[in-house]
DSSP file (Angstrom, degrees, kcal/mol; ACC not computed):
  #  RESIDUE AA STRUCTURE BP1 BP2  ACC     N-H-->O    O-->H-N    N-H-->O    O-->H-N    TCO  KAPPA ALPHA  PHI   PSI    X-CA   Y-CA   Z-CA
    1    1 A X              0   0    0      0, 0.0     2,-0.2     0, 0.0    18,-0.2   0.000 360.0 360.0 360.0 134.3    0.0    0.0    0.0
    2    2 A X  E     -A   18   0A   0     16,-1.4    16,-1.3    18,-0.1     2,-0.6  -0.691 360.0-152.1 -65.5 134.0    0.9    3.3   -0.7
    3    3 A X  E     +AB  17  38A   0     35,-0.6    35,-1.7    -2,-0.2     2,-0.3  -0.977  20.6 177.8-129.6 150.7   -0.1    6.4    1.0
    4    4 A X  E     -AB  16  37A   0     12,-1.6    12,-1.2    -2,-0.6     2,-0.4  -0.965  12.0-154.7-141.4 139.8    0.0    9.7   -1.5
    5    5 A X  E     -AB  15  36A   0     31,-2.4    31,-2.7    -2,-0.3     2,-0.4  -0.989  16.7-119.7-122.9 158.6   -1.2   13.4   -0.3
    6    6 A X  E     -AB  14  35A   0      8,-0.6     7,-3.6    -2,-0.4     8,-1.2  -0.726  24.3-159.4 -79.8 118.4   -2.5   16.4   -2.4
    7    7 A X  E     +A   12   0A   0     27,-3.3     2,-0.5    -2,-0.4    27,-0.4  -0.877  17.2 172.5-114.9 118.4   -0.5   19.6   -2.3
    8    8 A X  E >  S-A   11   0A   0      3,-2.7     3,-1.5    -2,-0.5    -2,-0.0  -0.997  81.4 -15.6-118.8 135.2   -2.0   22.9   -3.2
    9    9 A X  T 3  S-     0   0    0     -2,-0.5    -1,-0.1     1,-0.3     3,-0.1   0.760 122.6 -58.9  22.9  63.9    0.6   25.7   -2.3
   10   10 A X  T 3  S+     0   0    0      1,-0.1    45,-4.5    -3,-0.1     2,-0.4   0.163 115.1 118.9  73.5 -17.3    2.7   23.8   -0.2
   11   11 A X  E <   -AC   8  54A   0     -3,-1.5    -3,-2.7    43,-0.2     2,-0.4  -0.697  66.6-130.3 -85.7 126.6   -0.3   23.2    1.9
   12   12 A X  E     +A    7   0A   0     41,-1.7    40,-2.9    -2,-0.4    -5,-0.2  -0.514  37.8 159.2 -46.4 112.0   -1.5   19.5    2.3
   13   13 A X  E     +     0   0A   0     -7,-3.6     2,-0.2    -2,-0.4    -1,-0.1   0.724  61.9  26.1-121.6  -3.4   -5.7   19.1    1.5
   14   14 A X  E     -A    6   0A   0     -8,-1.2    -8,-0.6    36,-0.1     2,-0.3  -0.908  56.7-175.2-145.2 158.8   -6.1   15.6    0.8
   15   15 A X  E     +A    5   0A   0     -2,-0.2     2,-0.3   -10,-0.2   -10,-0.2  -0.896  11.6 176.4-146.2 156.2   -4.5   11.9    1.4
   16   16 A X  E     -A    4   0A   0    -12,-1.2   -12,-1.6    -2,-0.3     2,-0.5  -0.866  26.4-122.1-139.1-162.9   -5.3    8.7    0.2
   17   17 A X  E     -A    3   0A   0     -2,-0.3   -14,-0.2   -14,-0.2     2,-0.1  -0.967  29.6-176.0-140.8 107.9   -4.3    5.2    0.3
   18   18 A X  E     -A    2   0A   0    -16,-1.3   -16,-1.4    -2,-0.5     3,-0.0  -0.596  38.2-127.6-115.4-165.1   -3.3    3.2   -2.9
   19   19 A X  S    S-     0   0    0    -18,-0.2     2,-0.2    -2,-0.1    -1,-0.1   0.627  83.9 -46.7-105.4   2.4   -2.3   -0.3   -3.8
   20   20 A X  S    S-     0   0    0      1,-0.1     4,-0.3   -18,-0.1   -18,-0.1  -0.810  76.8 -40.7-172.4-111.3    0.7    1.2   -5.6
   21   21 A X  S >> S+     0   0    0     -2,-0.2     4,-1.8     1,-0.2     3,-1.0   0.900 120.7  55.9 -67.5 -46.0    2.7    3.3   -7.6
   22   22 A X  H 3> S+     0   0    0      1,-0.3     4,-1.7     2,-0.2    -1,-0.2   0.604 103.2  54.6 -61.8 -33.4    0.1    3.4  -10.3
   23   23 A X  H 3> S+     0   0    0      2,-0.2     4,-1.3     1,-0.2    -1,-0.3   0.605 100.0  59.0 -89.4 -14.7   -2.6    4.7   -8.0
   24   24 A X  H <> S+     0   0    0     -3,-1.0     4,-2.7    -4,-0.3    -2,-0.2   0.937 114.6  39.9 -75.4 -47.1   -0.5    7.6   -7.0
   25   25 A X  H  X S+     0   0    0     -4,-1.8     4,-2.2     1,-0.2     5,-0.2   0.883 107.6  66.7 -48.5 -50.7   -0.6    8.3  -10.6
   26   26 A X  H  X S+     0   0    0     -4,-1.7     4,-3.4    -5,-0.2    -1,-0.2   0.870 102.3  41.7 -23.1 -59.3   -4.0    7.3  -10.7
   27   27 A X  H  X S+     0   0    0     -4,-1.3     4,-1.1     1,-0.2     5,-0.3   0.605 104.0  65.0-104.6  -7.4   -5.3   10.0   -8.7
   28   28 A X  H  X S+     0   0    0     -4,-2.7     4,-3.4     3,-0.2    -1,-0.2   0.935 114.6  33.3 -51.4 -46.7   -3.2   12.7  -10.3
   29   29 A X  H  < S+     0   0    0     -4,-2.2    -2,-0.2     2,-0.2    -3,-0.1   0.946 120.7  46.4 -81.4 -45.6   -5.1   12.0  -13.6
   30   30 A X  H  < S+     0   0    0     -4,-3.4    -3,-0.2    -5,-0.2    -1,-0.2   0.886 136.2  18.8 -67.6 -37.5   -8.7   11.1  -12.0
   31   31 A X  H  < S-     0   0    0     -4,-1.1    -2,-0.2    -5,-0.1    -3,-0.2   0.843  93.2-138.7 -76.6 -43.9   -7.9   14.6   -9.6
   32   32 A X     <  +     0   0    0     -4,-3.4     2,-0.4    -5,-0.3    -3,-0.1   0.215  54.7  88.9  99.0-179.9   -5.7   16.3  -11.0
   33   33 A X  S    S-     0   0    0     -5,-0.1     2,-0.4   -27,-0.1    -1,-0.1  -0.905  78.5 -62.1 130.4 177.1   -2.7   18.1   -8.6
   34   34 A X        -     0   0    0     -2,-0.4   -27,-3.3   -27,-0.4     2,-0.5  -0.963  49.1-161.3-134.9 121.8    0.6   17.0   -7.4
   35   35 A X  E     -B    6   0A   0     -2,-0.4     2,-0.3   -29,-0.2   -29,-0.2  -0.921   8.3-169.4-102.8 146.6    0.9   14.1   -5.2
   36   36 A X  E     -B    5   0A   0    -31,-2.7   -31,-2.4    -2,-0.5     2,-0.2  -0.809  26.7-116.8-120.2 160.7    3.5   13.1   -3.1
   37   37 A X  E     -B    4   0A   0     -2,-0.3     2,-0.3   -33,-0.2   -33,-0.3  -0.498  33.0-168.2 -85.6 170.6    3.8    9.6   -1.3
   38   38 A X  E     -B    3   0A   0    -35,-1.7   -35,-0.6    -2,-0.2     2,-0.3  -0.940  13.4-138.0-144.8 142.6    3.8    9.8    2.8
   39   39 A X  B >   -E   42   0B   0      3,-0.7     3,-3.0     8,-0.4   -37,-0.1  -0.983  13.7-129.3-131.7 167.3    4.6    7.3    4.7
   40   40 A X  T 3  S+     0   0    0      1,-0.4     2,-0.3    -2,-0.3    -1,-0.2   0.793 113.4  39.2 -77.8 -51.4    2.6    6.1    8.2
   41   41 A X  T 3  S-     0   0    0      6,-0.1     2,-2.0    -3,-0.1    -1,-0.4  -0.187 124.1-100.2-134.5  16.8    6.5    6.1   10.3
   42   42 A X  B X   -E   39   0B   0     -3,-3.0     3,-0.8    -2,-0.3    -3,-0.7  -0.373  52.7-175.8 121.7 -72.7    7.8    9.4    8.6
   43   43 A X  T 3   -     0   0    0     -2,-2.0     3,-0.2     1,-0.3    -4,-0.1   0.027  67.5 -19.9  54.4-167.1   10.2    7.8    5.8
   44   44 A X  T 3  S+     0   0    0      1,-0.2     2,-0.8    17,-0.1    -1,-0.3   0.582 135.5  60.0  -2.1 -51.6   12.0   10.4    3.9
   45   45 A X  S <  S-     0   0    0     -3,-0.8     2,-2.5     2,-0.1    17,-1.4  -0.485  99.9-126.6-133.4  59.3    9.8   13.3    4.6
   46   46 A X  S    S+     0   0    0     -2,-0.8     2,-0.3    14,-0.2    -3,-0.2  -0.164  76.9  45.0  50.5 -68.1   10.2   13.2    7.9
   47   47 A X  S    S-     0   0    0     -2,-2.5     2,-0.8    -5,-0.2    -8,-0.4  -0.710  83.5-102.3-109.6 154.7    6.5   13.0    8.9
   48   48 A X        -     0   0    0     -2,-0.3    -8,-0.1   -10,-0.1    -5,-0.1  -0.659  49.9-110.7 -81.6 136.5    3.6   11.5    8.1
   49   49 A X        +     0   0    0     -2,-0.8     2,-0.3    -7,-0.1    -1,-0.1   0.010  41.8 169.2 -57.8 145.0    1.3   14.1    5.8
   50   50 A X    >   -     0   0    0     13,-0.1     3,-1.9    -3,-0.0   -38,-0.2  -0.988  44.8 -71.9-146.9 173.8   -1.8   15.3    7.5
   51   51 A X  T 3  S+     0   0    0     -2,-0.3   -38,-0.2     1,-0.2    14,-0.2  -0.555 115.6  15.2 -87.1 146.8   -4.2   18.3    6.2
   52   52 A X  T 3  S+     0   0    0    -40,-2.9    -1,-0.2     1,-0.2     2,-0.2   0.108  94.2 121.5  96.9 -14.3   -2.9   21.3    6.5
   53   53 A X    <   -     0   0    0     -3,-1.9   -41,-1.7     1,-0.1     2,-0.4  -0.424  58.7-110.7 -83.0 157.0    0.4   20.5    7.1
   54   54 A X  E     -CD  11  63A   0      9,-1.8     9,-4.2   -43,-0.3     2,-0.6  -0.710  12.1-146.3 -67.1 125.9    3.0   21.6    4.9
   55   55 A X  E     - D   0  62A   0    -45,-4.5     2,-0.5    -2,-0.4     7,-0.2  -0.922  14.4-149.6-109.8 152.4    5.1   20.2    2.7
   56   56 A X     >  -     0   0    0      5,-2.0     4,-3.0    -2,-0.6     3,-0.2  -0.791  15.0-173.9 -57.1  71.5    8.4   21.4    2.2
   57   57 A X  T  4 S+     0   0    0     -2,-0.5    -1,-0.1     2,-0.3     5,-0.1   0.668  88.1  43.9 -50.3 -31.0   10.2   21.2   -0.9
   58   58 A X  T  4 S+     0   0    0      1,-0.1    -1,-0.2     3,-0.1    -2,-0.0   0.854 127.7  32.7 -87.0 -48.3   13.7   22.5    0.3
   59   59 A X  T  4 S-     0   0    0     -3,-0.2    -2,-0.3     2,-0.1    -1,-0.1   0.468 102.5-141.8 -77.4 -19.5   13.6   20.4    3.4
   60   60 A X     <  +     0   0    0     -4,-3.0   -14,-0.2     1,-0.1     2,-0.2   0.863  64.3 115.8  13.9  70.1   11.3   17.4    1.2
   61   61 A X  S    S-     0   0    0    -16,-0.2    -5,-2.0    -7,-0.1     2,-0.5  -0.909  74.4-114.7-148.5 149.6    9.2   16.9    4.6
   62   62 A X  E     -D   55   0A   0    -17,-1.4     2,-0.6   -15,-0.2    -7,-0.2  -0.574  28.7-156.6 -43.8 107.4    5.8   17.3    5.9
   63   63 A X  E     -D   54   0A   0     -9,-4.2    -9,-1.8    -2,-0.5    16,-0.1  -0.847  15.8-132.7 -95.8 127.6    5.5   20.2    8.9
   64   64 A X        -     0   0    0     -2,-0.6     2,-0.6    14,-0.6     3,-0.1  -0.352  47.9 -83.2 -59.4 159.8    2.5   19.8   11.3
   65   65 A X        -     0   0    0    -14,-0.2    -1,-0.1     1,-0.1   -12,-0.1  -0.369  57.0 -99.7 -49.4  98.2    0.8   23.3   11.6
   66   66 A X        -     0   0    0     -2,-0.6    -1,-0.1     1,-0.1     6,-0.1   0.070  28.4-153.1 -35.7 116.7    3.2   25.5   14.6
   67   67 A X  S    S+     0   0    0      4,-0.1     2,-0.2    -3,-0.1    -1,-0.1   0.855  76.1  19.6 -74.7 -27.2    0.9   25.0   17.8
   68   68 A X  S    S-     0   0    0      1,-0.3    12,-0.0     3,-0.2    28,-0.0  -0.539  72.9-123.4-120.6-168.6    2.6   28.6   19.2
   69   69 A X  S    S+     0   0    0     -2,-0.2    -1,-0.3    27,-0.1     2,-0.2   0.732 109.5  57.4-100.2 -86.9    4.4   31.5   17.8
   70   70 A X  S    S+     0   0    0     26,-0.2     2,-0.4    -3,-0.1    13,-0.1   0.379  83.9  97.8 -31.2 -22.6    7.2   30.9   20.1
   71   71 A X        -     0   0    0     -2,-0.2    -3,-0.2    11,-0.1    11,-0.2  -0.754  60.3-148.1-102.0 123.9    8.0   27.6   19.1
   72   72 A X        -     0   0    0      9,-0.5     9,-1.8    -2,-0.4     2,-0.5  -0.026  17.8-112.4 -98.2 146.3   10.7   26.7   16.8
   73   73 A X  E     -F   80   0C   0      7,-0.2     2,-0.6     5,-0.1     7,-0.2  -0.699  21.9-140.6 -78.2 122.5   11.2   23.9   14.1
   74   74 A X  E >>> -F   79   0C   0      5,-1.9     4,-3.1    -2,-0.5     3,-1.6  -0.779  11.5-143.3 -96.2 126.9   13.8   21.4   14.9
   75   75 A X  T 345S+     0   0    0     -2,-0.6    -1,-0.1     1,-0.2    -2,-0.0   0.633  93.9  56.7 -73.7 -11.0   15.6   20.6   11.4
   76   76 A X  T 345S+     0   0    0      3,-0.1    -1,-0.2     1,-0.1   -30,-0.1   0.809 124.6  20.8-100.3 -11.6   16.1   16.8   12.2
   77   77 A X  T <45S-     0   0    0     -3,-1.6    -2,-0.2     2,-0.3    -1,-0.1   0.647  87.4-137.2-125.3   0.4   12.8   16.3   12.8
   78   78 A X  T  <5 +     0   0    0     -4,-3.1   -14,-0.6     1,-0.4     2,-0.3   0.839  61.7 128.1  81.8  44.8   11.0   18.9   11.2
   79   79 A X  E   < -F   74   0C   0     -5,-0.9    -5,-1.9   -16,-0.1    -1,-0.4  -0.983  63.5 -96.9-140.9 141.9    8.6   19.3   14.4
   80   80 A X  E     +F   73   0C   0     -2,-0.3     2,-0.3    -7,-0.2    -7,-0.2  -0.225  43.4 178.8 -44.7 132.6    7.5   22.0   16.6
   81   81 A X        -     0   0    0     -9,-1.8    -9,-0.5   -11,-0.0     2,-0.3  -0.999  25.5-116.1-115.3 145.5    9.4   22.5   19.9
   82   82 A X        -     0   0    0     -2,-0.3   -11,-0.1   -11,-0.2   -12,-0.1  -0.510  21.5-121.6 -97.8 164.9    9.1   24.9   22.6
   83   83 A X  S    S+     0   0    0     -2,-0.3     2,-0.4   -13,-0.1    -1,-0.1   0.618 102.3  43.3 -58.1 -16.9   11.7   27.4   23.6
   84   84 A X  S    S-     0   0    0      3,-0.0     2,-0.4     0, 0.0    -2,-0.1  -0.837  93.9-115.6-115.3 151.6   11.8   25.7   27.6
   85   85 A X        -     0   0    0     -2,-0.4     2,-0.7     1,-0.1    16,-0.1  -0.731  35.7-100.2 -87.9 146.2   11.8   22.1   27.9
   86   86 A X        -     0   0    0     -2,-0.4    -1,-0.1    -4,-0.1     8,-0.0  -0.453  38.5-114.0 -91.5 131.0    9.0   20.7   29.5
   87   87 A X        -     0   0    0     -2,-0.7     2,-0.2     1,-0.1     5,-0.1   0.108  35.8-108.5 -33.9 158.1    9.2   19.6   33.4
   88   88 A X  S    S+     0   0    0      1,-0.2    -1,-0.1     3,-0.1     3,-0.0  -0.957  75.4  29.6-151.6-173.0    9.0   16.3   34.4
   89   89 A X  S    S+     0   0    0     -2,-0.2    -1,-0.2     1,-0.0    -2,-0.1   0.714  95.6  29.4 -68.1-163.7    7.0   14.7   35.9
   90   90 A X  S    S-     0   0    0     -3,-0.1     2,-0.4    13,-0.1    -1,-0.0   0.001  85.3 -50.4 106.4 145.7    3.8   15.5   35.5
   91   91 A X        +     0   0    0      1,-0.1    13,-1.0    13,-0.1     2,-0.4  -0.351  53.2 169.4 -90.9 122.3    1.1   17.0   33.5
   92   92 A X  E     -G  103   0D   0     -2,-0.4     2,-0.6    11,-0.2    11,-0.2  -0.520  19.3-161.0-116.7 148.1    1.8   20.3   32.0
   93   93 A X  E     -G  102   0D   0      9,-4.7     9,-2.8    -2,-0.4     2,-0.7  -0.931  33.6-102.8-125.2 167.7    0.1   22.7   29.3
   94   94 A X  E     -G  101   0D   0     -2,-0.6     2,-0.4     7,-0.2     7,-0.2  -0.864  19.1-157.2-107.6 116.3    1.8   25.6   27.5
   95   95 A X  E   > -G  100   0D   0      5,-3.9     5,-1.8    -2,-0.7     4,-0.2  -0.819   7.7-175.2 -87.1 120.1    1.2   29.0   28.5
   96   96 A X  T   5S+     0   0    0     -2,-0.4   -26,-0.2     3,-0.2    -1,-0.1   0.370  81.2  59.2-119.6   8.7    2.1   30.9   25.4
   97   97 A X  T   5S+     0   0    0      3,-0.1    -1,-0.1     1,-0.0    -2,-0.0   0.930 125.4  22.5 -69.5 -80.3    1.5   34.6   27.4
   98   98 A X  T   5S-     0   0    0      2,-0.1    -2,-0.2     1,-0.1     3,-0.1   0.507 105.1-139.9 -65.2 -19.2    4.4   33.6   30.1
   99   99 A X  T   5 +     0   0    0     -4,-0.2     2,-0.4     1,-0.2    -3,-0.2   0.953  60.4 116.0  37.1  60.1    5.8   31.2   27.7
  100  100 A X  E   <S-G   95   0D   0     -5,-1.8    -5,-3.9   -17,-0.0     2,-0.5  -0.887  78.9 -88.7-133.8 165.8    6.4   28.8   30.2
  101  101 A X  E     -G   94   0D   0     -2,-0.4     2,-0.4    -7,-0.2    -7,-0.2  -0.769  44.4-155.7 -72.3 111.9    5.1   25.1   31.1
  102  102 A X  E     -G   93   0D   0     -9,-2.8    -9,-4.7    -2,-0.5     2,-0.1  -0.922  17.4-121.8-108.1 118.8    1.9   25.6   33.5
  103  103 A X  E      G   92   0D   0     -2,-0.4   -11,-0.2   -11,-0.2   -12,-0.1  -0.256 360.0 360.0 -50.0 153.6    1.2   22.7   35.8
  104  104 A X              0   0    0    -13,-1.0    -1,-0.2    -2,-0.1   -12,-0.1   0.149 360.0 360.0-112.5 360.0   -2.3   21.0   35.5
């Protein structure tokens, strides 16, 4: 199986699941677009695609959507982090006024 998403202006809007190369192709012609494969554990491009997400062309990865302003993209995995590391243990949320880890 194959997994392919639909990129309009970098942005991810669609995925599907074929049985192989030929279906990625498939759903170019039957949709029209650019697909790219994804795969469920990352592969190549880092992440697995999800809507909305970006893909990256220079980096040739999927980025989830930045959950904060503060929080920076780490280049090895191409995923949001935030600027403190988060305590442990225990269950925390991110206060993005204070920009700190707020206990629950």
């Amino acid at each position: 199986m194959k997994h392919a998403a639909k990129i309009v202006q970098n942005t991810v809007v669609q995925l599907i699941v074929v049985s192989d190369q030929q279906g990625i192709a498939w759903a170019e012609e039957t949709y029209g677009g650019v697909w790219i494969e994804t795969w469920p554990n990352g592969g190549t491009r880092k992440n697995y695609a999800g809507i909305g997400y970006t893909y990256d062309v220079t980096r040739n990865a999927f980025i989830p959507l930045k959950p904060y302003p503060s929080w920076v993209l780490v280049e090895s995995t191409c995923q949001w982090d935030s600027p403190v590391p988060m305590p442990k243990p225990g269950k925390w949320y991110w206060d993005e006024d204070t920009e700190e880890w707020v206990e629950v």
